[in-house]
C-alpha positions in Angstrom: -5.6 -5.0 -12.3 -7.8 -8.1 -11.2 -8.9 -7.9 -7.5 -7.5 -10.6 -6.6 -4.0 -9.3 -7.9 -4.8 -6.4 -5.8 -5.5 -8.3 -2.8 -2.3 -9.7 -2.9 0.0 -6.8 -3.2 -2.6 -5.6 -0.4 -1.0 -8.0 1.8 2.4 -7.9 0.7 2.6 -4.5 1.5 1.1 -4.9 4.9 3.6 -7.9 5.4 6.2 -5.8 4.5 5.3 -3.2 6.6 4.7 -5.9 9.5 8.1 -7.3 9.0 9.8 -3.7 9.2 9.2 -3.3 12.8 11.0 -5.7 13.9 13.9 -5.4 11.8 13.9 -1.7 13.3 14.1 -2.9 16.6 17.4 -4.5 15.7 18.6 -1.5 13.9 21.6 0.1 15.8 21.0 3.5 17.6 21.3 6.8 15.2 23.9 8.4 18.0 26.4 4.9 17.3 28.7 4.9 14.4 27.9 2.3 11.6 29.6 0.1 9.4 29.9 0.5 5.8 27.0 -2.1 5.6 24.9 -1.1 8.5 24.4 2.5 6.2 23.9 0.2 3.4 20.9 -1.8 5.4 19.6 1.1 6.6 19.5 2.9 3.6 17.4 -0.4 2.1 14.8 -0.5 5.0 13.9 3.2 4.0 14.1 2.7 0.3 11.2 -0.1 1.1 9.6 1.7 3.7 9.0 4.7 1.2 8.3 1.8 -1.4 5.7 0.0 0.6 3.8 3.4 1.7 3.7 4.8 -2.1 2.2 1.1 -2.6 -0.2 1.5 0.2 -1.1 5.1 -1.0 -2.1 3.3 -4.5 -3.8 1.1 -2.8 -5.7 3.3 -1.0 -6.4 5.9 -4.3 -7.7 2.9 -6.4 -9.7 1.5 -4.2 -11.3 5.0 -3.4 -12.1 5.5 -7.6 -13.6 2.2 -7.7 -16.0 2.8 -4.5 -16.8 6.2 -6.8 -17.2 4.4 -10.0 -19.2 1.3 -8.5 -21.5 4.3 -7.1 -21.6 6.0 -9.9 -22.6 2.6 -12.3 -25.2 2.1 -9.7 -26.6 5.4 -9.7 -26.5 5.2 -13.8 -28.2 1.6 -13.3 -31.4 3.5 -11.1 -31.8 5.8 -13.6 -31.9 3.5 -16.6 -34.4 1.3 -14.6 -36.6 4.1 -13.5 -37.1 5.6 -17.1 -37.7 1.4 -18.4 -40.1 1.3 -15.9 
């Protein structure tokens, strides 16, 4: 995945995740019975809320193994230039 391809779904899922608050302050209360399509909308904001945090995890777990591998190329690097030098 290209970083700027990463970037983006970066900021999709932080859209998304922007744009869920609201649409949860519209949501009707828990204790209120619901239409057939209320449980359906609700059900879909979760399904994307779980979606958009997995994403977010993924996120987060790539960009931690390329900190590690960026450190470990540049430790690698050191090395190669101490023993040239």
């Amino acid at each position: 995945m290209t970083m700027k391809k990463a970037s983006e779904n970066a900021r999709t899922a932080v859209n998304a995740l922007q744009a869920i608050g609201s649409i949860c302050a519209d949501l009707a209360p828990l204790d209120m019975p619901m239409t057939d399509e209320q449980i359906r909308q609700r059900a879909d904001l979760i399904r994307s809320v779980i979606k958009t945090r997995q994403q977010m995890l993924q996120f987060r777990d790539r960009a931690k193994a390329l900190g590690e591998a960026l450190e470990r190329f540049r430790t690698r690097q050191e090395e190669i230039r101490s023993k040239v030098a």
